[in-house]
VEXRO-340717 format. One record per atom (N, C-alpha, C, CB): residue number from 1; residue in three letters; chain; atom name; z, x, y. Coordinates in Angstrom, 3 decimals, always signed. Glycine has a CB too. Layout:
% VEXRO-340717
k: NUM&r: ALA&c: A&a: CA&w: Z&u: X&v: Y
...
//
This chain:
% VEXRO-340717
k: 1&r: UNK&c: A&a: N&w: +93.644&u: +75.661&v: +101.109
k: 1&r: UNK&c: A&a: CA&w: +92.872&u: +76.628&v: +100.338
k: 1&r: UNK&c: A&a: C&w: +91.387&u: +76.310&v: +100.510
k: 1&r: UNK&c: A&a: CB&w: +93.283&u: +76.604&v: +98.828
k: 2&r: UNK&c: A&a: N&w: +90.734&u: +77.255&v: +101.044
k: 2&r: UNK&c: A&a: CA&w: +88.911&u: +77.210&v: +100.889
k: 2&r: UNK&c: A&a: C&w: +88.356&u: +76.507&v: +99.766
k: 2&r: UNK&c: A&a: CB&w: +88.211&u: +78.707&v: +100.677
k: 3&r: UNK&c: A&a: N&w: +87.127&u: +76.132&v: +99.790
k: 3&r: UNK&c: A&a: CA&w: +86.685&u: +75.473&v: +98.997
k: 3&r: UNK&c: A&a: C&w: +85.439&u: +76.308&v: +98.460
k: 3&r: UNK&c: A&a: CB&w: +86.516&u: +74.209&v: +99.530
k: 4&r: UNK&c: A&a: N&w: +85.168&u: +76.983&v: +99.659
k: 4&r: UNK&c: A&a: CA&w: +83.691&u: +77.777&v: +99.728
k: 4&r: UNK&c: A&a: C&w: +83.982&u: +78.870&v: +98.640
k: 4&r: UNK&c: A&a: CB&w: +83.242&u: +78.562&v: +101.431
k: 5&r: UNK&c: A&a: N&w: +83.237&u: +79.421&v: +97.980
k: 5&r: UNK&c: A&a: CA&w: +83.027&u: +80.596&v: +97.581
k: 5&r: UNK&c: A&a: C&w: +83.354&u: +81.766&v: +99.046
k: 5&r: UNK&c: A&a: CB&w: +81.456&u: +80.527&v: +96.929
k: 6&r: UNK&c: A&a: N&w: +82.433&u: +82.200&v: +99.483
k: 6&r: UNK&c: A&a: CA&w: +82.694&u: +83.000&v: +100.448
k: 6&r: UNK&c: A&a: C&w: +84.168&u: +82.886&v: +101.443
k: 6&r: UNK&c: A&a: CB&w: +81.518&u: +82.839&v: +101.162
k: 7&r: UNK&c: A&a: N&w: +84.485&u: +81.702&v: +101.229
k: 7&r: UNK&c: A&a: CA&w: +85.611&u: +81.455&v: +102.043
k: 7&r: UNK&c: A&a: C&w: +86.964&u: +81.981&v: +101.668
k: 7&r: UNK&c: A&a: CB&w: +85.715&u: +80.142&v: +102.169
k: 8&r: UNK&c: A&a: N&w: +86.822&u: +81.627&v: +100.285
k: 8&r: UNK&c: A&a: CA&w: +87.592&u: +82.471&v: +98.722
k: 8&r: UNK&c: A&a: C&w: +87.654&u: +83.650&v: +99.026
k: 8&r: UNK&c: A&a: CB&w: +86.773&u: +82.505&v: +97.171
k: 9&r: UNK&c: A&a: N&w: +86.674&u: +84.550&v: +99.051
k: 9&r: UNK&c: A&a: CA&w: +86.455&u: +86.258&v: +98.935
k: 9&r: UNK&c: A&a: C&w: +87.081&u: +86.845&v: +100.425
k: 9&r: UNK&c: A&a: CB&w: +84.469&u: +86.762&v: +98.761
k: 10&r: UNK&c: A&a: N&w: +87.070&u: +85.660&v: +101.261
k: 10&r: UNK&c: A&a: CA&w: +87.270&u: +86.297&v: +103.040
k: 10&r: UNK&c: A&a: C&w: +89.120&u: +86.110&v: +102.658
k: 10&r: UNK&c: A&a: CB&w: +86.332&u: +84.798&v: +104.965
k: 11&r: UNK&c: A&a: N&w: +89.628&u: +84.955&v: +102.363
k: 11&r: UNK&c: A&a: CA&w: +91.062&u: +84.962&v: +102.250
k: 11&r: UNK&c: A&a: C&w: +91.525&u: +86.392&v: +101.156
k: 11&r: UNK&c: A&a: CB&w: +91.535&u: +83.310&v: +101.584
k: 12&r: UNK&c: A&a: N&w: +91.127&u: +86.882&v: +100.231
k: 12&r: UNK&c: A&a: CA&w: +91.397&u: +87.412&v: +99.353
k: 12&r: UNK&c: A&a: C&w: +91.226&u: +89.374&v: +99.983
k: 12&r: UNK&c: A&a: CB&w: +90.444&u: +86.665&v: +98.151
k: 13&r: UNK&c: A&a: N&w: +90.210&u: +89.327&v: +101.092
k: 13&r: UNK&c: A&a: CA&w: +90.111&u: +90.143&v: +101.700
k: 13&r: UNK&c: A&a: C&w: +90.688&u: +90.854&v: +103.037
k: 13&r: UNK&c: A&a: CB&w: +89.358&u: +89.942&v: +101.637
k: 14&r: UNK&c: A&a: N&w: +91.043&u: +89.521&v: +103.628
k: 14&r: UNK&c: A&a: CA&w: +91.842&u: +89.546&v: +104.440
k: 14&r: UNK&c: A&a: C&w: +93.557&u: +89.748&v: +104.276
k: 14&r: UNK&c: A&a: CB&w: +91.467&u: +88.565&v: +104.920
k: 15&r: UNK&c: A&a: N&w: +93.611&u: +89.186&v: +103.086
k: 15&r: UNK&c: A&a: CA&w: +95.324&u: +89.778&v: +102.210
k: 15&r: UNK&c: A&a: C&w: +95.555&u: +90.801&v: +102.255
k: 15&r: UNK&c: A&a: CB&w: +95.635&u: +89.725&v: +100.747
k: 16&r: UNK&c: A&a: N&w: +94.226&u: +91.944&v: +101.400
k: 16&r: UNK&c: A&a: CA&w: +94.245&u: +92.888&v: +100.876
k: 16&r: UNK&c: A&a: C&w: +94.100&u: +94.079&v: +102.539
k: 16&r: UNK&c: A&a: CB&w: +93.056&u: +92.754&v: +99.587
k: 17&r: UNK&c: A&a: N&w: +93.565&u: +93.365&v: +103.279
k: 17&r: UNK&c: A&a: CA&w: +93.549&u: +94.143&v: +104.548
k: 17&r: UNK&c: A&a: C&w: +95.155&u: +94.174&v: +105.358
k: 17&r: UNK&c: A&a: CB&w: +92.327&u: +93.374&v: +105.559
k: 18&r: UNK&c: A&a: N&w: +95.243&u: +93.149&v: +105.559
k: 18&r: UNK&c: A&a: CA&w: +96.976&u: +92.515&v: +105.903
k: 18&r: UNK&c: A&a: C&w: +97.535&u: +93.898&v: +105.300
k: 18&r: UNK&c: A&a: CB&w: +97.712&u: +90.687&v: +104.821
k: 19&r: UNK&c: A&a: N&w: +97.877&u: +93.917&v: +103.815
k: 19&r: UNK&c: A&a: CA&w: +98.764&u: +94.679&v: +103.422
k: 19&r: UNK&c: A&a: C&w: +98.510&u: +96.133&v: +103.854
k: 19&r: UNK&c: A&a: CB&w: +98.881&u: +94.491&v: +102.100
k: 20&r: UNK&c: A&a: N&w: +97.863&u: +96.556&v: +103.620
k: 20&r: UNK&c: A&a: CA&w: +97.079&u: +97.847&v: +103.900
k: 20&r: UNK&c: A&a: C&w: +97.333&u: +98.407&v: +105.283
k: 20&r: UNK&c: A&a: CB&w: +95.547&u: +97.603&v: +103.759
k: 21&r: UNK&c: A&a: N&w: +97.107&u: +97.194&v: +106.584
k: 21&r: UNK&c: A&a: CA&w: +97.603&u: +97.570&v: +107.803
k: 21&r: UNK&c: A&a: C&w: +98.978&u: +97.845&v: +108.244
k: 21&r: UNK&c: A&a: CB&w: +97.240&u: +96.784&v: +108.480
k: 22&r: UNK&c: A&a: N&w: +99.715&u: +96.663&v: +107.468
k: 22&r: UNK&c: A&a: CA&w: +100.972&u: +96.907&v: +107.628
k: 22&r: UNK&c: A&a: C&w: +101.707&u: +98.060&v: +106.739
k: 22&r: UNK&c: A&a: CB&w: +101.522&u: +95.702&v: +107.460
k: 23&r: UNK&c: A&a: N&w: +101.101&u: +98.865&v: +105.792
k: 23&r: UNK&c: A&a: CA&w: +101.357&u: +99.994&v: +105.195
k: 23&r: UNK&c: A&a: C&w: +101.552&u: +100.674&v: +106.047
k: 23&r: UNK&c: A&a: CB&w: +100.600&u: +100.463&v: +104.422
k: 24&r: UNK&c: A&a: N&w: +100.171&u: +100.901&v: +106.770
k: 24&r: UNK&c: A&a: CA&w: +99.875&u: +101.935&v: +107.249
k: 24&r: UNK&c: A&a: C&w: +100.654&u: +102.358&v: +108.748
k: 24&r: UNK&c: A&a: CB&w: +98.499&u: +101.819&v: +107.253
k: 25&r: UNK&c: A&a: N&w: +101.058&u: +100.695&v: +109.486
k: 25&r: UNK&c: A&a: CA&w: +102.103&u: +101.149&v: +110.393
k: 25&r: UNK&c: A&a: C&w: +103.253&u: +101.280&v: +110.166
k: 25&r: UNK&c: A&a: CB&w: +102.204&u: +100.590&v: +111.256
k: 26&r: UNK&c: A&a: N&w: +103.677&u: +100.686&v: +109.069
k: 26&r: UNK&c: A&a: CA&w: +104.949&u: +100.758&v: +108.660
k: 26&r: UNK&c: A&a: C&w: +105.603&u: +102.227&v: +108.367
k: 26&r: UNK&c: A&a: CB&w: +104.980&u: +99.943&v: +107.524
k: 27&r: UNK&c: A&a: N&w: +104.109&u: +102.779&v: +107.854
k: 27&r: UNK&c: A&a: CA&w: +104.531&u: +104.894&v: +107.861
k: 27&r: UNK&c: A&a: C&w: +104.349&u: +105.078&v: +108.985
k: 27&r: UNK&c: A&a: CB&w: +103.485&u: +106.272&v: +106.988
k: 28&r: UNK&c: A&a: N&w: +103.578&u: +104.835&v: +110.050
k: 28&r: UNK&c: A&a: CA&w: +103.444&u: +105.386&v: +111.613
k: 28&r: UNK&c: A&a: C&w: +105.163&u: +105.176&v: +112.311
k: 28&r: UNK&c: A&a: CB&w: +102.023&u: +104.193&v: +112.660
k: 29&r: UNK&c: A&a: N&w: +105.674&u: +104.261&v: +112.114
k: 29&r: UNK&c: A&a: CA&w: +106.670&u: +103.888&v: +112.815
k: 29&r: UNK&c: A&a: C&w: +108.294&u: +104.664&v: +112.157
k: 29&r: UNK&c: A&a: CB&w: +106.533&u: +102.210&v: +112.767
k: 30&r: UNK&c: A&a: N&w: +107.883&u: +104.647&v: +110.797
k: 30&r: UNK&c: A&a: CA&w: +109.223&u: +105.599&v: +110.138
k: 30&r: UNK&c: A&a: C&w: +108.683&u: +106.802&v: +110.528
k: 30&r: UNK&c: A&a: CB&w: +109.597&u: +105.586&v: +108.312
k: 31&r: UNK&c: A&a: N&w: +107.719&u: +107.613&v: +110.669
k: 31&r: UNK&c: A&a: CA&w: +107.438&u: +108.708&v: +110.757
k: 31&r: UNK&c: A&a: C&w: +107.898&u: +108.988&v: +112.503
k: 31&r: UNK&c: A&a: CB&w: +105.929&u: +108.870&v: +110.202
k: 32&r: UNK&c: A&a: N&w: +107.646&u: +108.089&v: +113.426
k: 32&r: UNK&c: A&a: CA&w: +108.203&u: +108.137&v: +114.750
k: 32&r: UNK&c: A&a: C&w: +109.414&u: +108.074&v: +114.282
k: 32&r: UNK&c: A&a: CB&w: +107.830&u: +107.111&v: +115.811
k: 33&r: UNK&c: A&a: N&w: +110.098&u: +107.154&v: +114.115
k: 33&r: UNK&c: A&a: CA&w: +111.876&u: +106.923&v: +113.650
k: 33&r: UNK&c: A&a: C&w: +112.418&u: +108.358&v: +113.172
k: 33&r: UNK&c: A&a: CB&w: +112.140&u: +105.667&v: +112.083
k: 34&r: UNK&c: A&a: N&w: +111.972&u: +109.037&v: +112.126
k: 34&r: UNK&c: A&a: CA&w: +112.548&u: +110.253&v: +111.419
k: 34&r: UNK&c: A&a: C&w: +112.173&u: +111.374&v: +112.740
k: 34&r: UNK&c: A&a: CB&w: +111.680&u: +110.627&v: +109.660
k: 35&r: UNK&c: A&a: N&w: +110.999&u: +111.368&v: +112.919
k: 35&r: UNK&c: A&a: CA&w: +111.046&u: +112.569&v: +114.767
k: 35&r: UNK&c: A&a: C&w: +112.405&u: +112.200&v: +115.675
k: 35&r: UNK&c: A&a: CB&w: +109.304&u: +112.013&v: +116.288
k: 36&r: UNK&c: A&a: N&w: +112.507&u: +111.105&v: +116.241
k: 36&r: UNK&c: A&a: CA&w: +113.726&u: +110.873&v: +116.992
k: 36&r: UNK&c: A&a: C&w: +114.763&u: +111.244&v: +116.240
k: 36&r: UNK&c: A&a: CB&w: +113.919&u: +109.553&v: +117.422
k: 37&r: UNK&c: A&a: N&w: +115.033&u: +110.888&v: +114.786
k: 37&r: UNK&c: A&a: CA&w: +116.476&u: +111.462&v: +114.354
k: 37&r: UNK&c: A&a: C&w: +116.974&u: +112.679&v: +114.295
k: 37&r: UNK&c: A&a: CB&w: +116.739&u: +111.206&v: +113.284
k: 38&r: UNK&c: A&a: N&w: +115.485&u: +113.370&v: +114.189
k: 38&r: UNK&c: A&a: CA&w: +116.066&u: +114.770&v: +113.997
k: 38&r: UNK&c: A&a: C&w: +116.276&u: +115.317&v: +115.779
k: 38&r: UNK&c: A&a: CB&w: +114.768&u: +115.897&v: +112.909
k: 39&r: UNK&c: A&a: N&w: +115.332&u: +114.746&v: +116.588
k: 39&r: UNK&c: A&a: CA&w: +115.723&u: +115.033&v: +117.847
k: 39&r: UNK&c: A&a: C&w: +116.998&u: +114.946&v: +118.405
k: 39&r: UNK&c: A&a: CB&w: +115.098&u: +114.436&v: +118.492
k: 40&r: UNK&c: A&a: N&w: +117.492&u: +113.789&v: +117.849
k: 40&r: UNK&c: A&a: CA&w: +118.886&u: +113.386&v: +118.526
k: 40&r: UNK&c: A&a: C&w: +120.180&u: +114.349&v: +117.944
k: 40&r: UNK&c: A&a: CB&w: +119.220&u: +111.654&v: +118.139
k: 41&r: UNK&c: A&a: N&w: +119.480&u: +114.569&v: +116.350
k: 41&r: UNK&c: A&a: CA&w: +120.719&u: +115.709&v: +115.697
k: 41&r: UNK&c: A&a: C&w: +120.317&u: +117.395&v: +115.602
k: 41&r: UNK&c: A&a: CB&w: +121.061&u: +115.224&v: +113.893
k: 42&r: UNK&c: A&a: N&w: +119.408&u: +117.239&v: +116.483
k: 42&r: UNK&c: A&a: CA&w: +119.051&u: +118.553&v: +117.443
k: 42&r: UNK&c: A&a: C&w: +118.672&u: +119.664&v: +116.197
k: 42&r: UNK&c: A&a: CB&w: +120.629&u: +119.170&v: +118.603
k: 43&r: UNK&c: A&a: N&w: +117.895&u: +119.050&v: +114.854
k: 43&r: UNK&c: A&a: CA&w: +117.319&u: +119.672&v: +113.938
k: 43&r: UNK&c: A&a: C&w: +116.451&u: +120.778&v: +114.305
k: 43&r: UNK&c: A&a: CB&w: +116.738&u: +118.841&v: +113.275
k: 44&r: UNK&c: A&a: N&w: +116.266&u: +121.467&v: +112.818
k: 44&r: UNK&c: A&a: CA&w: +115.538&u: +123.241&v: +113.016
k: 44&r: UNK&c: A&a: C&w: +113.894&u: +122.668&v: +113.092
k: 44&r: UNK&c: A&a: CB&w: +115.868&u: +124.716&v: +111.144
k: 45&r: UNK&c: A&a: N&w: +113.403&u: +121.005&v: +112.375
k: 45&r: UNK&c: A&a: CA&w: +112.209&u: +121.286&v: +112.426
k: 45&r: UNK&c: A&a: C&w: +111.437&u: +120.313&v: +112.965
k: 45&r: UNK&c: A&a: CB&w: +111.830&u: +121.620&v: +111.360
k: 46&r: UNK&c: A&a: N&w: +111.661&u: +120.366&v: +114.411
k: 46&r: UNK&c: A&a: CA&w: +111.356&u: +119.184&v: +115.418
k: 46&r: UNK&c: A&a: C&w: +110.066&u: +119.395&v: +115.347
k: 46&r: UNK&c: A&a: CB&w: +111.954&u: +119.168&v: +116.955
k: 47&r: UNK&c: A&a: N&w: +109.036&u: +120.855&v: +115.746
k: 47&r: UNK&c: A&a: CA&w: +107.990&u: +120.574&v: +115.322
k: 47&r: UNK&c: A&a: C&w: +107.159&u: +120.320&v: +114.365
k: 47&r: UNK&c: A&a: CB&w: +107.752&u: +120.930&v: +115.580
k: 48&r: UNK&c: A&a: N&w: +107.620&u: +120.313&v: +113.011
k: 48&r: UNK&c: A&a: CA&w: +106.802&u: +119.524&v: +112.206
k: 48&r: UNK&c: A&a: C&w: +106.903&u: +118.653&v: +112.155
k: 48&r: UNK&c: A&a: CB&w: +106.669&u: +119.618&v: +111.314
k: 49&r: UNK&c: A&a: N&w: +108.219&u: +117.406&v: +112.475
k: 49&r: UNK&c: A&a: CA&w: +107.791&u: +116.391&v: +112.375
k: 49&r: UNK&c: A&a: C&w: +107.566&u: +115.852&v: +113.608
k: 49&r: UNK&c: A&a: CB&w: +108.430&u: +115.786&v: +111.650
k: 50&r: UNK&c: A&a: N&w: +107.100&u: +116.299&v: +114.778
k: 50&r: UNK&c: A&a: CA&w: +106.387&u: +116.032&v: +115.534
k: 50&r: UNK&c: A&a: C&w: +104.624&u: +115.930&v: +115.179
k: 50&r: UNK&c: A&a: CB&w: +106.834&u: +116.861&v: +116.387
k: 51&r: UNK&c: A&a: N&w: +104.480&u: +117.293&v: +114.845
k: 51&r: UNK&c: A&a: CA&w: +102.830&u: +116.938&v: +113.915
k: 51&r: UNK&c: A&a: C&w: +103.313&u: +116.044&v: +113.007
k: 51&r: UNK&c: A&a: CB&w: +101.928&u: +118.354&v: +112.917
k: 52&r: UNK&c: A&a: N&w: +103.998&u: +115.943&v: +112.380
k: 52&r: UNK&c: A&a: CA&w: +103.597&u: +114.657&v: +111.193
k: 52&r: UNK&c: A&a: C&w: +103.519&u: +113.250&v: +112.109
k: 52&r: UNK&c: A&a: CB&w: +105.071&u: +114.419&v: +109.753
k: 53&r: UNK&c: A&a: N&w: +104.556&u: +112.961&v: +112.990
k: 53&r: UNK&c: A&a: CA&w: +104.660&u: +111.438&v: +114.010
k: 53&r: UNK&c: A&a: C&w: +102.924&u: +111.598&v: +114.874
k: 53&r: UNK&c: A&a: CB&w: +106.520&u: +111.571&v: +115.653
k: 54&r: UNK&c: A&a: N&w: +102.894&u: +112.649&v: +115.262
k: 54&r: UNK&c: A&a: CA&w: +101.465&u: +112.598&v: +116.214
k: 54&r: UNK&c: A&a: C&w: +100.764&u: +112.471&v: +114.682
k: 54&r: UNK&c: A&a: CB&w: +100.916&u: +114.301&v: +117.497
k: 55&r: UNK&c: A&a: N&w: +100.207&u: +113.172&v: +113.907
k: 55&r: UNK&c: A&a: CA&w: +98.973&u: +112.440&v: +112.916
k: 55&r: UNK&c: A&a: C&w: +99.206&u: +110.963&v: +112.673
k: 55&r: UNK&c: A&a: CB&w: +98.895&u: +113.133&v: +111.324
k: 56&r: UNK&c: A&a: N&w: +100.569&u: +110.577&v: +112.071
k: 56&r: UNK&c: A&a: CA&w: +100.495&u: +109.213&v: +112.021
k: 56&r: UNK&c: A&a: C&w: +100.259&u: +108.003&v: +112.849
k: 56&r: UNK&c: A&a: CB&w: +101.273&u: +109.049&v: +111.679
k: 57&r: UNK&c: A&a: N&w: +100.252&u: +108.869&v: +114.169
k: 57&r: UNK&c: A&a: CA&w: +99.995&u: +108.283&v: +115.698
k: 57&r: UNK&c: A&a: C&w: +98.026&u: +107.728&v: +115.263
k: 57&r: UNK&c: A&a: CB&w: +100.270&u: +110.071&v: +117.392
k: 58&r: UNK&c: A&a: N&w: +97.528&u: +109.008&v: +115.152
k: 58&r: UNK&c: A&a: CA&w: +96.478&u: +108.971&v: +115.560
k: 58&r: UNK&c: A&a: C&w: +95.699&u: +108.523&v: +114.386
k: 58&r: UNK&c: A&a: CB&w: +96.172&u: +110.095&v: +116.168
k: 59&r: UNK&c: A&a: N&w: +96.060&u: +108.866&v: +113.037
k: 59&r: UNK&c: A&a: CA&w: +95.810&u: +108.026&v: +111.873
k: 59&r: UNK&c: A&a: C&w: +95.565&u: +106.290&v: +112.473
k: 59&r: UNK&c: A&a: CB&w: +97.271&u: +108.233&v: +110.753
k: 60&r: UNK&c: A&a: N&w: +97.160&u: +105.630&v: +112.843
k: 60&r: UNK&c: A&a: CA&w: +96.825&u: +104.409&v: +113.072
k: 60&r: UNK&c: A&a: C&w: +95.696&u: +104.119&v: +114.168
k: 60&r: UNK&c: A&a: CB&w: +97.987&u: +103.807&v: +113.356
k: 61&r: UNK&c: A&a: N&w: +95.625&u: +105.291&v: +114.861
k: 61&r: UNK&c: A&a: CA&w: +94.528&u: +104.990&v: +116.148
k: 61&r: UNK&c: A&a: C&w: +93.074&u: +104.463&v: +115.048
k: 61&r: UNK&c: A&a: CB&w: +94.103&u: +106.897&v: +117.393
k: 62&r: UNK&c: A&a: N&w: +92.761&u: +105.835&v: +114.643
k: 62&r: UNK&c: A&a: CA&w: +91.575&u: +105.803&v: +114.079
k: 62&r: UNK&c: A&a: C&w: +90.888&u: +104.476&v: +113.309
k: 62&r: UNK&c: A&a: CB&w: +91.695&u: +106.808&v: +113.270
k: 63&r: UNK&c: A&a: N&w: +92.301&u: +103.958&v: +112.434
k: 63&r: UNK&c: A&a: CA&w: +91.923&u: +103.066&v: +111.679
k: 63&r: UNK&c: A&a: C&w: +91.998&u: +101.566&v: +112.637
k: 63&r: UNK&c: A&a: CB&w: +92.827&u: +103.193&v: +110.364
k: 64&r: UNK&c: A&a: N&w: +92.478&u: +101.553&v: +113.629
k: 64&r: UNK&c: A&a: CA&w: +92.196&u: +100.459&v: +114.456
k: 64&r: UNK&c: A&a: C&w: +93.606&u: +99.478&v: +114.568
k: 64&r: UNK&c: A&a: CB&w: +90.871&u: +99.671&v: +113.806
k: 65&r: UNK&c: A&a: N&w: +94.791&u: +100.108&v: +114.016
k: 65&r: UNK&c: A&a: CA&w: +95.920&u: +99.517&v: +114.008
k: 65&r: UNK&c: A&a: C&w: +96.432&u: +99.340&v: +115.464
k: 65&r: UNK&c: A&a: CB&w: +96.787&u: +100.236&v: +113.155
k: 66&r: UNK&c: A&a: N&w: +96.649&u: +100.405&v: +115.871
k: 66&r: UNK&c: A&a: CA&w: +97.160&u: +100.979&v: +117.473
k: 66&r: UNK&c: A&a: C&w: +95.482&u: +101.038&v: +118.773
k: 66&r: UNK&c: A&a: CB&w: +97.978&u: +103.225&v: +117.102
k: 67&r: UNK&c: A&a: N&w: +95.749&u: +100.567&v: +119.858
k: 67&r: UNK&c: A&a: CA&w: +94.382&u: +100.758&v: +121.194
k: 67&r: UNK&c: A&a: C&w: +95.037&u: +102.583&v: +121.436
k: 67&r: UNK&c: A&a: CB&w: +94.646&u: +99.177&v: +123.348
k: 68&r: UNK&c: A&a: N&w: +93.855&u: +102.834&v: +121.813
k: 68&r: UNK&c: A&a: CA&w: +93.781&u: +104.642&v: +122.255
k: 68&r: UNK&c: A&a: C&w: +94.864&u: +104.433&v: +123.445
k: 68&r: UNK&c: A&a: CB&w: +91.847&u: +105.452&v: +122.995
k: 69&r: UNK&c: A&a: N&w: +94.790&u: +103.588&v: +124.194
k: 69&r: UNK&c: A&a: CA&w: +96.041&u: +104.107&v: +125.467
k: 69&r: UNK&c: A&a: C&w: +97.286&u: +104.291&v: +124.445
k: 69&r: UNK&c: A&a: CB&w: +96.523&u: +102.632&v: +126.984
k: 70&r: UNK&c: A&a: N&w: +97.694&u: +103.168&v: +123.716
k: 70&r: UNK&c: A&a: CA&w: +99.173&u: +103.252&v: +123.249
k: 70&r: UNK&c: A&a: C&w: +99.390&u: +104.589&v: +122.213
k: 70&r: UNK&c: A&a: CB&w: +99.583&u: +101.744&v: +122.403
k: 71&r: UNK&c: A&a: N&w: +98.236&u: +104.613&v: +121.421
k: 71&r: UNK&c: A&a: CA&w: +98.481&u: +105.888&v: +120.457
k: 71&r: UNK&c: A&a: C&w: +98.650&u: +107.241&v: +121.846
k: 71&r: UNK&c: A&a: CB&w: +96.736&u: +106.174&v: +119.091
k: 72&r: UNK&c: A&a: N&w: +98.106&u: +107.883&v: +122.794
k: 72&r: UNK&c: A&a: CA&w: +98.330&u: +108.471&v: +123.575
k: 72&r: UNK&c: A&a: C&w: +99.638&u: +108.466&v: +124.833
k: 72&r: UNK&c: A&a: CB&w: +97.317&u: +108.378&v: +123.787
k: 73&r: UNK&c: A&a: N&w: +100.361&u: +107.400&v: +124.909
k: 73&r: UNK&c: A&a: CA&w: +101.432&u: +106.589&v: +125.282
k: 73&r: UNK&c: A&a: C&w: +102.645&u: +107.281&v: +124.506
k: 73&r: UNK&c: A&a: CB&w: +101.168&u: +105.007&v: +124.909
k: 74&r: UNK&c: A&a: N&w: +102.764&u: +106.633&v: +123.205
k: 74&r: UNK&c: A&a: CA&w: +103.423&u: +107.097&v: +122.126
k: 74&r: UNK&c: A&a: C&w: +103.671&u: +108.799&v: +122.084
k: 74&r: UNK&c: A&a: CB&w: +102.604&u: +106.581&v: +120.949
k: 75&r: UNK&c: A&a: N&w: +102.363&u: +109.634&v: +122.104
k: 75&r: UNK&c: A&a: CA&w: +102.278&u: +110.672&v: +121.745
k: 75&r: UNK&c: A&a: C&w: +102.826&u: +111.710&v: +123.273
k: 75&r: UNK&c: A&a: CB&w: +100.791&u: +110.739&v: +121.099
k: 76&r: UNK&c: A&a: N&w: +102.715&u: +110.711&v: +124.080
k: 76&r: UNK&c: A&a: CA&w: +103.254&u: +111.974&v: +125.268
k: 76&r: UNK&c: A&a: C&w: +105.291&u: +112.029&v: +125.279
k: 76&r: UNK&c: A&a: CB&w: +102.488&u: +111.257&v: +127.418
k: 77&r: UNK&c: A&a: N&w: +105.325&u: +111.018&v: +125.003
k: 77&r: UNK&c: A&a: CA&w: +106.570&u: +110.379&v: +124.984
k: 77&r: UNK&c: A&a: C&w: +107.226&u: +111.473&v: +123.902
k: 77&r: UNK&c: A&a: CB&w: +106.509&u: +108.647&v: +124.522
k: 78&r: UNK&c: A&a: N&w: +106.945&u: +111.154&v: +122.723
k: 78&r: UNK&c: A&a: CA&w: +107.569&u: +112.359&v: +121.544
k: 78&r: UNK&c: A&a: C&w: +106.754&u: +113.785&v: +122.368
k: 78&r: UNK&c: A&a: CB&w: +106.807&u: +112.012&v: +119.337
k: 79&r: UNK&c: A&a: N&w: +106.246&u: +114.071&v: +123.117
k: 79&r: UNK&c: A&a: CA&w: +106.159&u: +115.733&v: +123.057
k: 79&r: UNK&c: A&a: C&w: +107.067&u: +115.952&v: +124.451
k: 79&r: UNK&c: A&a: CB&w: +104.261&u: +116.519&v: +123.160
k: 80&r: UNK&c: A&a: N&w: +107.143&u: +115.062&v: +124.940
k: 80&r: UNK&c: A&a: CA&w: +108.428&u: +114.669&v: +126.143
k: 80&r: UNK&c: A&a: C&w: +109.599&u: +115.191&v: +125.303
k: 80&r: UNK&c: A&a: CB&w: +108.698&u: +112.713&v: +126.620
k: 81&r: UNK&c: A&a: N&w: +109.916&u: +114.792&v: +123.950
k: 81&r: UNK&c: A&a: CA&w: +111.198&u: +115.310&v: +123.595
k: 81&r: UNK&c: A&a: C&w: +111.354&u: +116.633&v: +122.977
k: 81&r: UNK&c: A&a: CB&w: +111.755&u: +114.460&v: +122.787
k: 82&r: UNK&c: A&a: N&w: +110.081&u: +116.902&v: +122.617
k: 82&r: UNK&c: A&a: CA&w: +109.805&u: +118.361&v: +121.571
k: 82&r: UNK&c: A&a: C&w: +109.994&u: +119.213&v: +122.546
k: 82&r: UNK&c: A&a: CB&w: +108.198&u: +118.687&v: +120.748
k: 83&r: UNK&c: A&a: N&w: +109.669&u: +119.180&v: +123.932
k: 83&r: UNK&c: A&a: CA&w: +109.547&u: +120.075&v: +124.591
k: 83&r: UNK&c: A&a: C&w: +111.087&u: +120.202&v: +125.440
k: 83&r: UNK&c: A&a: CB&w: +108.252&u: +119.863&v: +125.317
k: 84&r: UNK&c: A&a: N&w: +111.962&u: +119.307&v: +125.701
k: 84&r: UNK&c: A&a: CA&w: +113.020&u: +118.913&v: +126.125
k: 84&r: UNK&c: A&a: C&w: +114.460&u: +119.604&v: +125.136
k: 84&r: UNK&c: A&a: CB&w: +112.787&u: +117.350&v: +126.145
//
């Protein structure tokens, strides 16, 4: 455990970031997961949750979770199936 003051506020910040990131992919990745399910059971509303998996794509881009190749990687791949 830090001793520093500032050292204190960086662990306590860095937690609070931790959790927050892993929120935030943790919805990117169910939101991919639920697109494939309905793909595979050949559902009525592949394209919305295709927009919902691509925003959550690019959500994690923005915030710095995912590098721009992989969020674009990801995103050709699911419109590979929307369109299929």
């Amino acid at each position: 455990m830090p001793q520093i003051k500032s050292a204190i506020k960086r662990v306590k910040t860095a937690e609070k970031a931790n959790l927050r990131n892993n929120a935030q992919r943790s919805a990117m990745r169910s939101a991919i997961k639920n697109f494939e399910t309905v793909v595979a059971n050949d559902g009525d509303n592949k394209e919305e949750m295709y927009r919902t998996a691509a925003r959550a794509i690019d959500m994690a881009k923005s915030k710095g979770l995912i590098k721009a190749n992989k969020a674009a990687r990801d995103k050709s791949r699911l419109s590979k199936k929307v369109n299929a």
